[in-house]
N, C-alpha and C positions, 0 to 999 in steps of 0.2 A: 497493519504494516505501513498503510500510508500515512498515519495519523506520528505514527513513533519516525518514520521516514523523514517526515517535515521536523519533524522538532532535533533529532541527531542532526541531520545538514545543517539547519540554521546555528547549530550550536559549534560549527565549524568542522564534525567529524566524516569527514570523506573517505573513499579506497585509495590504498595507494596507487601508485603508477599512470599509467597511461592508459586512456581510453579508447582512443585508437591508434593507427601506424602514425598516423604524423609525431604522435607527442604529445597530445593533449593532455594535460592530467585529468580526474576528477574533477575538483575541485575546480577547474579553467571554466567551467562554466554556472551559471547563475543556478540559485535554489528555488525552488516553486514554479507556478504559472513560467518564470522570463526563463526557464531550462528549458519550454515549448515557446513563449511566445515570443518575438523580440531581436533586436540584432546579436545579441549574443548566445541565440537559443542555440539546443544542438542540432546539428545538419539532418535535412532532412531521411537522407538514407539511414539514418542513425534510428529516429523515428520511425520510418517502416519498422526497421528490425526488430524496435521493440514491441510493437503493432503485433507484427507475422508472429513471434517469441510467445504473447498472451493467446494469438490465433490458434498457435499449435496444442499449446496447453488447452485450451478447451478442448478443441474438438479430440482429440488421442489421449491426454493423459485422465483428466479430471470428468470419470465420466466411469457410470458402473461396469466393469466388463465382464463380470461372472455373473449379475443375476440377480445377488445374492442381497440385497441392497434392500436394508429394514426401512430407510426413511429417505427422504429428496435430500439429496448432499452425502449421503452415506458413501464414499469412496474407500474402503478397505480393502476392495475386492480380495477378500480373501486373509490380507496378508498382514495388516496392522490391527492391531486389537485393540492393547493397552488395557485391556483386563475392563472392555466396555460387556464380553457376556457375563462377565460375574454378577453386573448392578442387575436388580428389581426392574419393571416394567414403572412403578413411580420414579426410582432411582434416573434412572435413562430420562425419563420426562422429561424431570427437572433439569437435569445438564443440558440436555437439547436447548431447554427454554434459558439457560442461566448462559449459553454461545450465543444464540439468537440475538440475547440481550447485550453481549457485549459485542458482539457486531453495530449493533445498532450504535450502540455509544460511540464505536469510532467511527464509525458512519456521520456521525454529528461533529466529530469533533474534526474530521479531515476539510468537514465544508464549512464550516467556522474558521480556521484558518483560511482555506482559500475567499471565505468572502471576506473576512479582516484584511489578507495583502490585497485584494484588489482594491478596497474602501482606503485603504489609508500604506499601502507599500510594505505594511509590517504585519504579517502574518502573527505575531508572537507577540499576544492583548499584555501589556504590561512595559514590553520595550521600551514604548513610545510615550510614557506617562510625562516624563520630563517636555514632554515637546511643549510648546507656547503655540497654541491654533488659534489667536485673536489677529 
């Protein structure tokens, strides 16, 4: 999500309206790192919120509550399936291992942009080919 995250903002696609009661839009504020760092980052209270918001999800929602829990990440407690007891014990392996793997991918790919706009302001390798850096 962070990795698709970066790359829809930068492409100009924001939510509509207002972000908070003053009027802020979306879009009023900077994409990447300068949405945290920077004079026009968003305000701190904004920050806790979304702090406390990932806080609460961990601890209460994303977390096994019946028990019932085949492998580390398993959250279905119960109630999502998607027809995962129908696969083979190799079946289920390979998914496991074929998530893991695309985790990992955007795992790379979120910190490749973040190290490209800090190296050079442009998260997005190809933008900036035109530039003249002599």
């Amino acid at each position: 999500l962070a990795f698709l995250g970066q790359i829809v903002t930068r492409a100009g696609i924001h939510l509509p309206g207002s972000i908070d009661t003053d009027g802020d839009s979306f879009d009023s504020y900077p994409d990447g790192a300068a949405a945290l760092f920077g004079p026009d980052a968003i305000p701190t209270a904004g920050l806790i919120q979304i702090i406390g918001f990932i806080g609460f999800l961990e601890l209460f929602v994303m977390k096994d509550v019946t028990g019932e829990a085949e492998f580390a990440g398993d959250f279905r407690n119960g109630a999502l399936d998607f027809g995962w007891d129908t696969f083979g014990p190799e079946t289920q392996l390979k998914k496991r291992a074929i998530e893991l793997n695309n985790g990992r991918a955007a795992m790379m790919g979120i910190l490749g942009l973040m190290m490209h706009e800090q190296l050079e302001g442009n998260p997005v390798i190809g933008f900036g080919f035109a530039t003249n850096y002599s």
